[in-house]
C-alpha positions as a printed NumPy array, in Angstrom:
array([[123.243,  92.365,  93.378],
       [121.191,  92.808,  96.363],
       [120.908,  89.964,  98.926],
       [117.247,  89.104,  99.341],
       [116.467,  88.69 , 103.072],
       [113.387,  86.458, 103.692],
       [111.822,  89.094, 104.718],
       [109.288,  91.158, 102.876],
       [110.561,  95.114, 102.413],
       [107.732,  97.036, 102.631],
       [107.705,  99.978, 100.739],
       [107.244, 103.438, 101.923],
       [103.641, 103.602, 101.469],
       [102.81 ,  99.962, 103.424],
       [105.534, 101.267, 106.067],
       [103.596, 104.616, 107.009],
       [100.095, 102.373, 106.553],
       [101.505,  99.467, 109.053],
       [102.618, 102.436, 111.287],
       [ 99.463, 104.11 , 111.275],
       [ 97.574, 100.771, 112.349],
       [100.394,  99.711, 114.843],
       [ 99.384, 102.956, 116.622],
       [ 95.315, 102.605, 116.697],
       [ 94.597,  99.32 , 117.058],
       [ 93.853,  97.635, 119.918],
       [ 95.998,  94.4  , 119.392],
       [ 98.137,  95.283, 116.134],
       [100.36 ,  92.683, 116.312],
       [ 97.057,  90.254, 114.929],
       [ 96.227,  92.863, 112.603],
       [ 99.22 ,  93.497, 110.936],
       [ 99.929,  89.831, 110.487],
       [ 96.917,  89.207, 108.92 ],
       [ 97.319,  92.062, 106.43 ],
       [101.421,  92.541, 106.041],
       [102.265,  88.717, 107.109],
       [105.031,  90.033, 109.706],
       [105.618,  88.685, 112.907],
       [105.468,  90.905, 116.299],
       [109.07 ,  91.268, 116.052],
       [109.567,  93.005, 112.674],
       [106.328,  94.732, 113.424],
       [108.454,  96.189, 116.51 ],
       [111.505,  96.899, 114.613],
       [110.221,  98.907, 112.17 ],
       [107.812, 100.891, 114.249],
       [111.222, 101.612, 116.431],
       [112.978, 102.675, 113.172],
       [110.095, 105.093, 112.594],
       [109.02 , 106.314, 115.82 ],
       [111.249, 108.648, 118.185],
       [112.449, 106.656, 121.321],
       [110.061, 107.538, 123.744],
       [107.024, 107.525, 121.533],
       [107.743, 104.41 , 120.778],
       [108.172, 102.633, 124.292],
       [105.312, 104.359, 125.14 ],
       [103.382, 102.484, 122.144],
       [104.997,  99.244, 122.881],
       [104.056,  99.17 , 126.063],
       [100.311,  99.876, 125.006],
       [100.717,  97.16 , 122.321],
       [101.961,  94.239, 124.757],
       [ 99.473,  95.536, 127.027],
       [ 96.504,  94.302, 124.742],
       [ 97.661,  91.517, 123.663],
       [ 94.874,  89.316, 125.052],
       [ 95.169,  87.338, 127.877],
       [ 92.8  ,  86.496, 130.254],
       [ 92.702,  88.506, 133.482],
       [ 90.251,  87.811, 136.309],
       [ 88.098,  90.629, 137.24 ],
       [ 88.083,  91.315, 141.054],
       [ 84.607,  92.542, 141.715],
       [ 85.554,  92.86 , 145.717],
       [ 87.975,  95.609, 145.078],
       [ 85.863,  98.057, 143.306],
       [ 82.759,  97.475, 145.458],
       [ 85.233,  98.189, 148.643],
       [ 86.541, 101.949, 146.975],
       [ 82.57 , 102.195, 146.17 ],
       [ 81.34 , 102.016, 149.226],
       [ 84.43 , 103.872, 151.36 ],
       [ 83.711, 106.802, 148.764],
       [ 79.687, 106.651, 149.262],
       [ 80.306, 106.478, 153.256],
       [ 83.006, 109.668, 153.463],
       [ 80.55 , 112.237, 150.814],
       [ 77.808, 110.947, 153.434],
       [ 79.799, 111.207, 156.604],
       [ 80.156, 115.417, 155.606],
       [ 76.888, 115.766, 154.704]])
């Protein structure tokens, strides 16, 4: 007899579907828990079973990336590059 981890074996079906969201959502992680129950860290090891190496750090990287977390804006920055842009195209005209 088989010895029945606590966690949930997905079939082959759910296991290309939870792959297929993993890689176009936005924040899969909260996704996938709502709709497979697994935690971020089964989520990541069977998306590195399934996906080659590179494809798949690539991905995770992109996934952690959106997890949400709050990030202040700096306005300054962009109005700065703005401006040193506008004033160079000008400068040649």
């Amino acid at each position: 007899m088989m010895k029945k981890s606590n966690r949930k074996e997905l079939n082959w079906e759910q296991t290309e579907k939870l792959v297929a969201l993993a890689l176009e959502e936005k924040n899969p992680f909260e996704i996938i828990k709502k709709e497979f129950g697994l935690a971020e860290k089964e989520v990541l090891e069977i998306m590195k079973k399934k996906l080659p190496a590179e494809k798949f750090e690539m991905w995770k990287k992109k996934a952690s990336s959106n997890k949400p977390k709050p990030k202040p804006i700096k306005i300054d920055d962009f109005d700065e590059d703005l401006d040193g842009k506008y004033y160079i195209k000008n400068k040649f005209d």
